[in-house]
Residue frames as qw, qx, qy, qz and C-alpha x, y, z in Angstrom:
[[0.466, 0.624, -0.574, 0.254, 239.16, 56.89, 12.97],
 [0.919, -0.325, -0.062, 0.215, 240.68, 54.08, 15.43],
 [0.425, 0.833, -0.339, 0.103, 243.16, 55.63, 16.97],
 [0.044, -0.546, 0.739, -0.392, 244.64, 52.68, 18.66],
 [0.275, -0.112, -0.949, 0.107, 244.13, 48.59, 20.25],
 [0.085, 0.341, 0.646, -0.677, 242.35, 49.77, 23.71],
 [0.304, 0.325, -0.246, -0.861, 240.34, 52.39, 20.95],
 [0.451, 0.271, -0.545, -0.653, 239.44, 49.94, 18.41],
 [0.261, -0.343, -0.866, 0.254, 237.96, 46.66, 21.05],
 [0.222, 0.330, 0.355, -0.846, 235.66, 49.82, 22.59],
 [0.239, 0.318, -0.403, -0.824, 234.29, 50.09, 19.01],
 [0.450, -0.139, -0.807, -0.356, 233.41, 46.65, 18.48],
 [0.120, -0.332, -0.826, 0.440, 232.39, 45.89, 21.86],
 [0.289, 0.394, 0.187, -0.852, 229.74, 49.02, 21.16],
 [0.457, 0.280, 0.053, -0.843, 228.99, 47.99, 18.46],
 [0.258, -0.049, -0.964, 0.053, 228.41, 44.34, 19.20],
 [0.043, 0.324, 0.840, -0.432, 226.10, 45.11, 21.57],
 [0.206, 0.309, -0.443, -0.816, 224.02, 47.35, 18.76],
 [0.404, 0.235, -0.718, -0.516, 223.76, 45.18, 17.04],
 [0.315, -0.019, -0.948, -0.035, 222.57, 42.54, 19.19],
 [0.031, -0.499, -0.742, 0.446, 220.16, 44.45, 21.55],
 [0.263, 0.391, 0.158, -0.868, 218.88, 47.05, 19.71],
 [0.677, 0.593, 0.405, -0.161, 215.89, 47.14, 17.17],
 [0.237, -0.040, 0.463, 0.853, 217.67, 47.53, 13.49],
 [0.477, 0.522, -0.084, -0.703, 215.56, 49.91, 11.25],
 [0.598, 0.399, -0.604, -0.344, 216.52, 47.23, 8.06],
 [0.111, -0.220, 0.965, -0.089, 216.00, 43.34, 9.49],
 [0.314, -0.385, -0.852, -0.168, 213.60, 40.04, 9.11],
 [0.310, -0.726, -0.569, -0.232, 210.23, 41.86, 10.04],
 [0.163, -0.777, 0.140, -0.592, 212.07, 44.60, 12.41],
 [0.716, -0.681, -0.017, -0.151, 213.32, 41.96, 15.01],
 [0.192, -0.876, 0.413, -0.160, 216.10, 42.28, 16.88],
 [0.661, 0.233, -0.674, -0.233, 218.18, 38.99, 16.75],
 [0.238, 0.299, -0.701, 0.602, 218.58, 38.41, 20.39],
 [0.273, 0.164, 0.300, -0.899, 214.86, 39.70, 21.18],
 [0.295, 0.487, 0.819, -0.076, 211.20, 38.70, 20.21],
 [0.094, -0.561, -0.280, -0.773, 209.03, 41.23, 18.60],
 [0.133, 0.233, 0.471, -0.840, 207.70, 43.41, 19.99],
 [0.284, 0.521, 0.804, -0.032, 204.22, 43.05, 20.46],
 [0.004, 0.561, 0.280, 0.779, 201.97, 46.30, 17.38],
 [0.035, -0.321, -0.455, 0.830, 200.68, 49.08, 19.03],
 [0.127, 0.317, 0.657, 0.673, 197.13, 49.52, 18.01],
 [0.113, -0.750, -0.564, 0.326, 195.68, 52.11, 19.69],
 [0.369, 0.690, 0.304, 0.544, 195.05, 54.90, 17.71],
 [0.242, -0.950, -0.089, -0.176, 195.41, 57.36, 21.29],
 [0.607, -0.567, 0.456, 0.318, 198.88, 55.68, 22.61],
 [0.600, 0.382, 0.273, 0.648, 200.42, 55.92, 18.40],
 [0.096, -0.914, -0.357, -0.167, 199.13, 59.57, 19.18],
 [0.324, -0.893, 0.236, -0.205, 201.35, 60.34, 22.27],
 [0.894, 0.325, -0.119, 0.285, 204.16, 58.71, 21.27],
 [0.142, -0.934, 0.326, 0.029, 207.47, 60.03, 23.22],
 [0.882, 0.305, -0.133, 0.333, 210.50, 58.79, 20.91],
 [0.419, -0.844, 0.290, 0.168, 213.98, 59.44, 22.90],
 [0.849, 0.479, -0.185, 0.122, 217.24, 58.93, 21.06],
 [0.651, -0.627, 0.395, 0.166, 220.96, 57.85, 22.25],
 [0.403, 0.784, -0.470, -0.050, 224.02, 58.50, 20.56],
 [0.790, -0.286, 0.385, 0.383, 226.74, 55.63, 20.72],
 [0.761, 0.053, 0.333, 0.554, 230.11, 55.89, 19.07],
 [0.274, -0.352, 0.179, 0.877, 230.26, 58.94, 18.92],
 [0.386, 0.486, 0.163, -0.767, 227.20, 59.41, 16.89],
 [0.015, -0.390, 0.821, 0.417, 227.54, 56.80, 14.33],
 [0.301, -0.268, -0.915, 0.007, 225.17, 54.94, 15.95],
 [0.355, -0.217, 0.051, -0.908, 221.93, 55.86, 17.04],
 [0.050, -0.183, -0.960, 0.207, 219.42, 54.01, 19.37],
 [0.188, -0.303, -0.093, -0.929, 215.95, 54.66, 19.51],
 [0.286, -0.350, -0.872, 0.189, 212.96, 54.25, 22.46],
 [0.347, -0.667, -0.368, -0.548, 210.14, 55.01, 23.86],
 [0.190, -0.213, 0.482, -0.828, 209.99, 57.17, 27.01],
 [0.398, -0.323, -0.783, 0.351, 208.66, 55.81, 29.96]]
């Protein structure tokens, strides 16, 4: 719910930038539109020890995911 102007520019402006820097799950081959691919990860020891870290935006609507560093 927007509950207000100041309220409802936050929103987009979140979720402008979403959209434009983050990986989508659903797009042309998984790339980002703003971004290159990213390059496959084929090592069967670093798919292994994966550490996946997630970030709420908007209040949870949105969801970002990344690999820990």
């Amino acid at each position: 719910m927007i509950w207000n102007h100041r309220h409802l520019l936050h929103a987009l402006r979140e979720f402008e930038q979403f959209y434009n820097a983050h990986r989508p799950h659903q797009g042309i081959a998984n790339a980002r539109p703003l971004h290159p691919l990213p390059a496959p990860i084929t090592d069967p020891d670093q798919i292994a020890s994966l550490n996946i870290r997630r970030r709420e935006r908007l209040g949870g609507i949105l969801h970002e995911y990344r690999h820990a560093t």
